[in-house]
Structure formats: C-alpha cells, structure tokens
N, C-alpha and C positions, 0 to 999 in steps of 0.2 A: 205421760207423767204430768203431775199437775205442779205450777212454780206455787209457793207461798209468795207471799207481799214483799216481804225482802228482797227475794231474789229479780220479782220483775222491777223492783223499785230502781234495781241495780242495774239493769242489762245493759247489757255497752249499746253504743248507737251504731247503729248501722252506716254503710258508707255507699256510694253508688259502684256498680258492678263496674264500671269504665268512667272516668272522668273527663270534663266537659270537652267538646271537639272528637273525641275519641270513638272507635267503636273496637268490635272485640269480632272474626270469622273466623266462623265453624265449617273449613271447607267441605270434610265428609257428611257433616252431620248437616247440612245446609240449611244451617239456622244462625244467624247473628245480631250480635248487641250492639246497641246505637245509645253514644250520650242522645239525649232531647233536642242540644242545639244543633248538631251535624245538617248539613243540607243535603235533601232526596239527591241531586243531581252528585254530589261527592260519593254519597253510597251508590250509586249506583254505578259512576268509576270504578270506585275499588273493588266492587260485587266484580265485574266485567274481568277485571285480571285474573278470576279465578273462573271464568265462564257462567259466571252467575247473574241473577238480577232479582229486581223487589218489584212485583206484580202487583202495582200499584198506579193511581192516576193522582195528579198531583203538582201544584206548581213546581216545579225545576229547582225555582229558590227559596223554597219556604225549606224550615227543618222539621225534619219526623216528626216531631214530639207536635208542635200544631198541628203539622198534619194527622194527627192523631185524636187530639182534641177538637178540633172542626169536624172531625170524620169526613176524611175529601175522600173518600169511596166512589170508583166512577164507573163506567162503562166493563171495563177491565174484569169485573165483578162472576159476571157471565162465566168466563172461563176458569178465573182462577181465584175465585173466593172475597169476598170484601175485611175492611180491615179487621172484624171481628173474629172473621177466621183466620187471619194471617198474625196476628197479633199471641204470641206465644206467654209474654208476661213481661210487666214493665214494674217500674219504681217513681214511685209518685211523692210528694210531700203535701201531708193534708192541713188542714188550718193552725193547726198546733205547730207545724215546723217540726213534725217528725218524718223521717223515712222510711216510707212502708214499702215491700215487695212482694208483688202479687206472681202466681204463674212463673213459669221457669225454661227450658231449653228444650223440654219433651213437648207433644202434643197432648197427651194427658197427664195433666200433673197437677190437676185439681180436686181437693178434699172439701168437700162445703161449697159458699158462695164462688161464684168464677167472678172477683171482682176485677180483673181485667179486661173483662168486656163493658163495665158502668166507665172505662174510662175514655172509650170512645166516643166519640162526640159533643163529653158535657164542657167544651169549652171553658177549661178551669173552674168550674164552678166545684166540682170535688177535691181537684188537688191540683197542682202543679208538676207533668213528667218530667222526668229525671233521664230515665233510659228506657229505652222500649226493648224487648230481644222478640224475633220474629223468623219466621220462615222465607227460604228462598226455592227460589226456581233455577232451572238449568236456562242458560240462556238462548231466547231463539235465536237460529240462524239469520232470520228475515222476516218478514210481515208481507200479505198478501191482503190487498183491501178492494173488497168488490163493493160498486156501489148498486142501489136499487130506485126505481122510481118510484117503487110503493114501501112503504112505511111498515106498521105495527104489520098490517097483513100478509107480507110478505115475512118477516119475521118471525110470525107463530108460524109459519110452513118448513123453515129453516132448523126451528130449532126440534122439529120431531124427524129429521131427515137427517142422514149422515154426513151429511155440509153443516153442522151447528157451528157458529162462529165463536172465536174464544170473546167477541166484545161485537156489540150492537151501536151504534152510536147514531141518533135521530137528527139532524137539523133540520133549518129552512131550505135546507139544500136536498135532502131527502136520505136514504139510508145508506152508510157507510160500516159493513161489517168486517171486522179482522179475524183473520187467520195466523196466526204463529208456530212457528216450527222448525224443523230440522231442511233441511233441502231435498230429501226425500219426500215429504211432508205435503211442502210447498209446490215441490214440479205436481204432486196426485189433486194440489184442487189447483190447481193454475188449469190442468188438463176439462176439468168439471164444472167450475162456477159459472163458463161460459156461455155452458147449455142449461141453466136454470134459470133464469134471466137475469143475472149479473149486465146493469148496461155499459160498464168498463169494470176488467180487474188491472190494479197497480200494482206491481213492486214495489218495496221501503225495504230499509235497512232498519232496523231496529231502532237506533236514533230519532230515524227521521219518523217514525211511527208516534215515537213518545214525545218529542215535540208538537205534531200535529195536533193529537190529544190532548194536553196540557195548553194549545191556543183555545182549545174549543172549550175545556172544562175550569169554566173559571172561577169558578166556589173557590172560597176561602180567601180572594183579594178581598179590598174596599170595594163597599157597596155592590156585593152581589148576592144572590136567596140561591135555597135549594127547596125544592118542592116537592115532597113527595104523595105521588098520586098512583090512582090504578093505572097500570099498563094501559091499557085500551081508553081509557080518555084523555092519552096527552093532548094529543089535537084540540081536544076541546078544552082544556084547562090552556094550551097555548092562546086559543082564538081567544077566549074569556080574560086572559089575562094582557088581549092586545100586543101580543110579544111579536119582534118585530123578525129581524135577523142575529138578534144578540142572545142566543140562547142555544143549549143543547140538552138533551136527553140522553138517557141512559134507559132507549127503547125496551130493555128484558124487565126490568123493575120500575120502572116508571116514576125516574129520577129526573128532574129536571132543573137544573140551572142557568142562571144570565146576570146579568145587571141588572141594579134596584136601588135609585135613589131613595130617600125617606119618602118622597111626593108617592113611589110608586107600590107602596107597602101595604095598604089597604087594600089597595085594586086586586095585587095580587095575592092577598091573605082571603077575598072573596072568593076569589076566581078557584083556589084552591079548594076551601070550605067548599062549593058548590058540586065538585066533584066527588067528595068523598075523600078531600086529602088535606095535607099539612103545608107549611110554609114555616121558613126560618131564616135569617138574615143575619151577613156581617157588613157592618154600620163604618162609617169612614173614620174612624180610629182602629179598625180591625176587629171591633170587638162582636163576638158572638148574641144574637138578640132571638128571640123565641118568646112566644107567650103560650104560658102552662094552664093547659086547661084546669077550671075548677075543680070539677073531679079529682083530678091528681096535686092540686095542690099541696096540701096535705102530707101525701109520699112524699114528693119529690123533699119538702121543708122537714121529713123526719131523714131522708137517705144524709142532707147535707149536714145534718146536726152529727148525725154518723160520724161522720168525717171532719168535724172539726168546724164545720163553715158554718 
C-alpha cells in the first residue's frame, strides 16, 4: 500500500523496543534485545540464568551498542559467526533525530537493503544505536585451550581436520586455540588434542575463557588499531609493523590488534598497506579514526547524506 503525503507527514514516532539500561529474553527463541547502553558483562549475567550466552569478544565493560559500532569482532568469529551475522536488527537514530528500525527477531526478515549490517563498525558516523536484538547461543559447559608452537601453519591443518577449533587466537606467545562445549564434548578432544601436537591442553570455566580473551583483545579502548590483513601474512605485517608483545590476532581471518599511539600510526598504516591490508584506529578520546580511500570517497559521502549526516 502506498501512504499519500498526509499520512507519512503524520505518523507517530517511533519509540525504542526496551528502554535505556533494559533488555528484553527470548528464552525459546534464543534471540534478545539490548538498550545500546547495557554492558556485555551484565548481558551476559542475565543470558547465564537462563543457560545462555552472546558469542561475542569484547571488553567486559564497554555496552553493546559500541561494541557494535567499533565492530570488536574477535577471534570467537571462527566458530560462531562475527557481529554481522549475530546481529539480528537494531534501532538507530540518524542525523535528523529520527528513530529508524532495521531487522527484527527472525533470521530472515529482510525485504531490500540489510541495513543492519552498515551499522557495524561505522562508529557513529551513520547513526547513533539505540537497541541491538541478536542471537544467542546455549552456553558451554567449559573451554578447552590447546596451545601450539607453530602458528598460521599449524592452523590451516586444524581447520580441515576434525579438531577445528571454535576460535584461533595468535600471539607473541604463539597459538592458543579454543574448544567449547558440553562435557561430553570436551572429555572427546581433551582424549585427542594431545596426539596432534597440542604442546599443553588447559581447562577454563567459561569465565575464565572470556576474561583471558578480552585481556588479549584490546580494540576498542584508547589508543589501540585493528588491522585487517591476509591470513597468511600476519607475521610479516607484525615484523613490519615492529609490534612487540602488545598485540593479538585473530589467526583464521587475519585480524590483528594492539596498542597505537598517534606517533605509531603511519608505521603501522604502512606496514599494513605493504601487505595487502587495511588499518584503523581509536584515538585517546575513544573516538573511531580511519581514512577512506579516494575511490570510495564519494560512496561513503552519498551513504551518510542517506542518513541524515
């Protein structure tokens, strides 16, 4: 049905699906709504009461809705999807001060553009989230983390093998892969990682997994980049970019983040370039910094006029 001018001139305003601090679970349907400000580590309490969790990496005390706009997408990725697929539909407000809702509580419920996925990672620059609604996971029993001495190559052998880990994660320490699961799960690779050359496997409790993670992944504080490069030349986008022990990877996609004064922004904006990849930085006020290629200029300056900005 098409509205005449009148009627859109009139339409009520919209309101947000949960109001601020609030979220809204769908125990069966294991999808739930989040205001923007709520913090990861509160949803992930209340997910816990109902055996649930948000497969997600991310500081502890940042709230959804940045972490949405940063796109802290980490390691986690590998097993159970990054934010773009976990992100089900949210409510943004675009430069005008209106409230738009994109996406909704099914996994298909889009007609036309999927603008719920332009709003991960543009760092406000399209709109300001309001509420996110997303998908959950059943929660693991426990986490199993085998470590490696060798790196990328050992991990292309993993992931065509029936030991594929639900998350990769690369340091200066060398390769830490996770398992998650039920305790059936967990006793079948505790029995197996052994004999692959796992040079230790650990137990964690779930906690203590997402904690570890979230020291290592430290996108989205002050003064730190995220880099995205090919798989296969982190090492050298590390070496080139002089990175010392303050960084990790996200070995399967070849994500890499650390610390990055303003001093250290060029170095590592080359060191990128030289690979065949990108680099992006948030600056000591928090704020999201990136430079658009010329080519795309253009796009990017007609999406945000879209939108009001």
């Amino acid at each position: 049905m098409i509205m005449s001018v009148v009627e859109m001139q009139f339409r009520p305003d919209r309101v947000p699906l949960v109001s601020a601090g609030a979220m809204d679970l769908h125990e069966h349907d294991m999808t739930a709504t989040f205001a923007a400000d709520v913090g990861l580590a509160e949803t992930q309490g209340k997910l816990a009461e109902m055996g649930q969790w948000l497969a997600v990496d991310g500081d502890p005390a940042a709230a959804i809705g940045r972490l949405v706009e940063i796109n802290s997408t980490g390691p986690l990725r590998l097993g159970f999807g990054a934010w773009r697929d976990l992100l089900l539909g949210c409510q943004f407000e675009n430069g005008r001060g209106e409230l738009i809702t994109v996406g909704g509580r099914t996994v298909k419920n889009v007609a036309g553009y999927d603008v719920t996925k332009l709003m991960v990672g543009q760092g406000g620059e399209l709109g300001r989230i309001m509420t996110v609604t997303m998908r959950t996971y059943r929660r693991p029993a426990g986490v199993l983390v085998a470590r490696f001495g060798e790196g990328p190559h050992m991990l292309s052998q993993l992931l065509l093998s029936a030991q594929r880990p639900h998350y990769a994660l690369l340091t200066a320490h060398g390769l830490a892969c996770g398992y998650l699961g039920d305790s059936r799960t967990l006793e079948h690779y505790q029995s197996v990682l052994p004999g692959i050359g796992a040079v230790s496997v650990e137990a964690r409790t779930l906690e203590q997994d997402m904690q570890d993670r979230a020291a290592a992944w430290i996108w989205g504080r002050a003064e730190t980049f995220r880099a995205a490069v090919p798989p296969t030349r982190v090492r050298e986008f590390v070496e080139r970019a002089s990175l010392v022990d303050n960084w990790a990877a996200d070995a399967a996609f070849g994500i890499v983040v650390g610390a990055a004064r303003e001093a250290d922004r060029a170095r590592l904006a080359a060191a990128a370039a030289h690979v065949g990849g990108s680099v992006y930085f948030i600056d000591d006020q928090g704020r999201l910094k990136w430079d658009v290629p010329p080519g795309l200029a253009g796009i990017v300056g007609n999406i945000k006029a879209a939108f009001g900005k």
